[in-house]
N, C-alpha and C positions, 0 to 999 in steps of 0.2 A: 405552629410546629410542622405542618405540612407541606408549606411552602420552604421553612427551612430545608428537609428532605429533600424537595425536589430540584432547591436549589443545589445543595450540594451533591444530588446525583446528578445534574448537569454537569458539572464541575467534573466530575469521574466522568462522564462517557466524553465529555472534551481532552482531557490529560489521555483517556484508553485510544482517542482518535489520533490525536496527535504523536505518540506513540507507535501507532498503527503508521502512519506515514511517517515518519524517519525509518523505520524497520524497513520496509518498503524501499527505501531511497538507499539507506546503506547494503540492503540484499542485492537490488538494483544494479549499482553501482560496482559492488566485487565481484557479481558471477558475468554483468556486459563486461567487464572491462576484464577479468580472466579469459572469459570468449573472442574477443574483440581483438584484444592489444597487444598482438602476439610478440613485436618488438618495442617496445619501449622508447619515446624519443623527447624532443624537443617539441615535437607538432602533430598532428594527428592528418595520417594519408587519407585519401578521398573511400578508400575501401574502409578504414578503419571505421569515418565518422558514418559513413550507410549503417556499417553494421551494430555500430554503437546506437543509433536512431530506431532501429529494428529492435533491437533485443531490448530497449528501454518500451518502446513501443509496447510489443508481449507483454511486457513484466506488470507496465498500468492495466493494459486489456484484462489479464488474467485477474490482474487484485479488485476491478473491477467488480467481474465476472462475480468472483470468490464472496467479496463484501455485499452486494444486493441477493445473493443466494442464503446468505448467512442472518443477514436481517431479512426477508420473507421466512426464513425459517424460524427465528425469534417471533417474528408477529404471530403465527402461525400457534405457535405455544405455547403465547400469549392469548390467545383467543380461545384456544383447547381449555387451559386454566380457568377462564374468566366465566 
C-alpha cells in the first residue's frame, strides 16, 4: 500500500511539475513578446530577438530563483514536522 502512495504521489509532483513549466513558458512568452514586439511582422529585427533572449532569460533566472527557494522552504518544514 505504501509504495502504491508513493507512487502515485510521484505521479502528482510530476503532472504539478510539468504544469509548473508550461505556465512558465505561456507567462514567458505573452509578457516578452508584449515587451519585446512592438510591431508585429513577418521576422523578427536584431533588436527584437536581443531583447526577446533577455527577457526569456529573466523569466527562467527568476522561476529558477523562486522554485529552489520554495523547495528549501518545503524541506525545511518538512524537517520542523518530522
Amino acid at each position: 500500500m505504501a509504495s502504491r502512495k508513493e507512487a502515485f504521489m510521484n505521479t502528482i509532483r510530476n503532472e504539478i511539475a510539468l504544469s509548473n513549466a508550461q505556465e512558465l513558458l505561456n507567462k514567458t512568452n505573452e509578457k516578452c513578446y508584449a515587451k519585446c514586439i512592438t510591431k508585429p511582422g513577418t521576422s523578427l529585427s536584431g533588436s527584437e530577438e536581443t531583447c526577446l533572449a533577455r527577457c526569456m532569460d529573466r523569466y527562467m533566472e527568476a522561476f529558477s530563483i523562486v522554485s529552489r527557494s520554495y523547495q528549501t522552504r518545503l524541506a525545511r518544514e518538512r524537517d520542523a514536522s518530522a
